[in-house]
C-alpha positions in Angstrom: -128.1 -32.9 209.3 -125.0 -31.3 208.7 -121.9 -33.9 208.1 -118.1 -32.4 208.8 -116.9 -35.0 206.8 -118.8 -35.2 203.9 -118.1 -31.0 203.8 -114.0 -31.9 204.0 -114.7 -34.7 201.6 -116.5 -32.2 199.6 -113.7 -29.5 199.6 -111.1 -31.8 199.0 -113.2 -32.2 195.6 -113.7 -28.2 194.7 -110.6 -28.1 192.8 -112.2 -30.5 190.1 -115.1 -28.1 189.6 -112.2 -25.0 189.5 -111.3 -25.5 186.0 -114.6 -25.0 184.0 -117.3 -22.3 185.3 -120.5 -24.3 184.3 -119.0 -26.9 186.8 -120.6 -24.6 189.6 -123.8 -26.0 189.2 -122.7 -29.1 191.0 -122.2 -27.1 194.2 -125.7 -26.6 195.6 -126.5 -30.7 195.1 -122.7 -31.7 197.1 -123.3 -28.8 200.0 -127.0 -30.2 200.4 -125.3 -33.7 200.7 -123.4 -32.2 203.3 -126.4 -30.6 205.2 -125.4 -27.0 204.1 -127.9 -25.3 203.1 -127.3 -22.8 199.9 -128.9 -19.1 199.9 -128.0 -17.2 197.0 -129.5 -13.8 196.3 -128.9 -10.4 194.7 -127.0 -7.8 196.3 -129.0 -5.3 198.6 -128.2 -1.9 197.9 -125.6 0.1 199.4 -124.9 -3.7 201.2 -120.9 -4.4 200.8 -121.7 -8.1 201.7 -120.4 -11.3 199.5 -121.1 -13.7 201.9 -122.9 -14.8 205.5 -122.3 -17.9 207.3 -124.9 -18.9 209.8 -127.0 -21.5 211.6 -130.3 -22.5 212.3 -129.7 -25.0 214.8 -126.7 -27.2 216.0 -127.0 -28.9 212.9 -128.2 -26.9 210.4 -125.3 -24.4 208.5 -126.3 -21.9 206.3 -124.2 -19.9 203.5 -125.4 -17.2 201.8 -123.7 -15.9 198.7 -124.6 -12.7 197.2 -124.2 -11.4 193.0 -122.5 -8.6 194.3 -119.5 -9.8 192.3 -121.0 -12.6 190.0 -117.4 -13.5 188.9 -115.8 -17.1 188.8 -112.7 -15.8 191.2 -115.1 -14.3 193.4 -117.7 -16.8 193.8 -114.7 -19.4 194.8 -113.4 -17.4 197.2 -116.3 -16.6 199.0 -117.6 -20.1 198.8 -114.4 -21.3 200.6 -114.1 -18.7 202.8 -117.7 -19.3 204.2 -117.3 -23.2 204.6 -114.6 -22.5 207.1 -116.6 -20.9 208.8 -118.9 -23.2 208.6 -115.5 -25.8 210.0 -114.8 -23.3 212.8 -118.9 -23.2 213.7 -118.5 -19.6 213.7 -122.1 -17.8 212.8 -123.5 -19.6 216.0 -126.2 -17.6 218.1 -128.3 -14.7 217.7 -128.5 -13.8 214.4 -128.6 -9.8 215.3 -125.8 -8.8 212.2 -122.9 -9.7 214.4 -122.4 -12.7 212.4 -121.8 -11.4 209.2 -118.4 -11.1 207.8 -116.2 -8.0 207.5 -116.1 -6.7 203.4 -113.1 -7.7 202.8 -112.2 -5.3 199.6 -113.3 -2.3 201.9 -111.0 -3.7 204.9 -108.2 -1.2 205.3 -105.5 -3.9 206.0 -105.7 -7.9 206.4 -104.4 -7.2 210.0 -107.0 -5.3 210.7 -109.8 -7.9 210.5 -111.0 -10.4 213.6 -108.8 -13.7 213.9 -112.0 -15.7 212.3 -111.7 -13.5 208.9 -108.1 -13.9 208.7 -108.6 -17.8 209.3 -111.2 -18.1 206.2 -109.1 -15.5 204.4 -106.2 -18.2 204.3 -108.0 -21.0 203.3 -109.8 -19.4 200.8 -106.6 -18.3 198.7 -105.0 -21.5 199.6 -108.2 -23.5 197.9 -108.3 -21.0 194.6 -105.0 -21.0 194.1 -102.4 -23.1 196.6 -99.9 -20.6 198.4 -96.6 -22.3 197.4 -97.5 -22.7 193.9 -98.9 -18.8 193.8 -95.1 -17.3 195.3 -93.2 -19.6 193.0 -95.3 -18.1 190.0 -95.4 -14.7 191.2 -91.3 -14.3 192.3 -90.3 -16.0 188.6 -92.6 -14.0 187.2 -93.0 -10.5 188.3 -93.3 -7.7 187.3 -93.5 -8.8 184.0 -95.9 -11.6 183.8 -97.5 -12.4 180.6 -101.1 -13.5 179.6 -99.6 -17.6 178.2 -97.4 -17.5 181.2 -100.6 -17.4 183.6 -102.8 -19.3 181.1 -100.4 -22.4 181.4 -99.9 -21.8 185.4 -103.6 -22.0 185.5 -104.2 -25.2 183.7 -101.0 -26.4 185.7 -102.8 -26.2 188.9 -106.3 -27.1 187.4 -108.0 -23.9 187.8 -109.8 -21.3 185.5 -107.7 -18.9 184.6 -110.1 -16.3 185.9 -109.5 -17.3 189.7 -105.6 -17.1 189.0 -106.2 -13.8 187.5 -108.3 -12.9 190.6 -105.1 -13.7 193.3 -102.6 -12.3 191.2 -104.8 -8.3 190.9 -104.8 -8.7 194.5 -101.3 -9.3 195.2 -100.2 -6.8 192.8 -103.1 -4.6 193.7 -104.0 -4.3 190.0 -107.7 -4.7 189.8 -107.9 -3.8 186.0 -105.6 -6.2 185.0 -106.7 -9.2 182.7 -110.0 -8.9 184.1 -111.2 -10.5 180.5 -110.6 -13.6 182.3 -112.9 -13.4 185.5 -115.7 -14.5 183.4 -119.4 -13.9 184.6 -120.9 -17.0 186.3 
């Protein structure tokens, strides 16, 4: 059965398995300790989904990840993202597609998506990469950021450097930029 506080306990913990990507294969065992259940499965075509939170029962969450974006900065934001939903119990009920969240690269503008989306949205970023620490970086550092400078941010907050890389593109909506980093997981 699903356990709300062995999932907190269990997020509290995610940064520890940030740093390193072959830490990710810890993630299935701890969310099954929880009583998450773990669906992983390659992209459908034409399918702009990373993620799905549902529920079987009262008791029984389930996340589903897809390889749409099989990248270390991806696969931790998504993760996060779902497990609050997972907190807020959203993906209760039917399971007729209304449940499954918004794409949130094609989303025109953050304001534009439902309250629950924006909810994840935040605690996602704030887990791969906390929010205070990001705007210090960011307002020493830009517009001219260099590769070391985000190499030793990264291994100051105990994350790959690949997820840093991954917040910093979008804030500076610059998708090409040190991508070498988001390594393949």
């Amino acid at each position: 059965a699903y356990s709300e506080s062995k999932l907190k306990s269990f997020v509290s913990e995610m940064p520890r398995y940030m740093r390193d990507p072959e830490e990710i294969r810890h993630v299935p065992r701890n969310l099954a300790e929880c009583g998450i259940r773990l669906v992983v499965v390659e992209t459908l075509p034409k399918a702009n989904i990373d993620g799905v939170c549902f529920w079987l029962d009262k008791k029984s969450p389930v996340v589903g990840l897809t390889t749409r974006h099989d990248r270390i900065d991806n696969f931790w934001f998504v993760l996060r993202h779902e497990i609050e939903h997972v907190f807020n119990g959203d993906g209760r009920g039917d399971l007729d597609g209304s449940q499954i969240d918004v794409d949130i690269e094609s989303a025109a503008k953050e304001d534009e998506l439902p309250p629950e989306e924006k909810v994840a949205n935040a605690a996602a970023q704030e887990c791969c990469v906390p929010a205070a620490e990001l705007e210090s970086f960011y307002t020493r550092k830009y517009p001219y950021i260099a590769e070391k400078d985000v190499l030793g941010f990264a291994g100051r907050v105990g994350r790959h450097p690949g997820i840093v890389v991954g917040q910093l593109q979008r804030r500076m909506d610059r998708y090409d930029w040190l991508n070498r980093h988001k390594v393949k997981i």
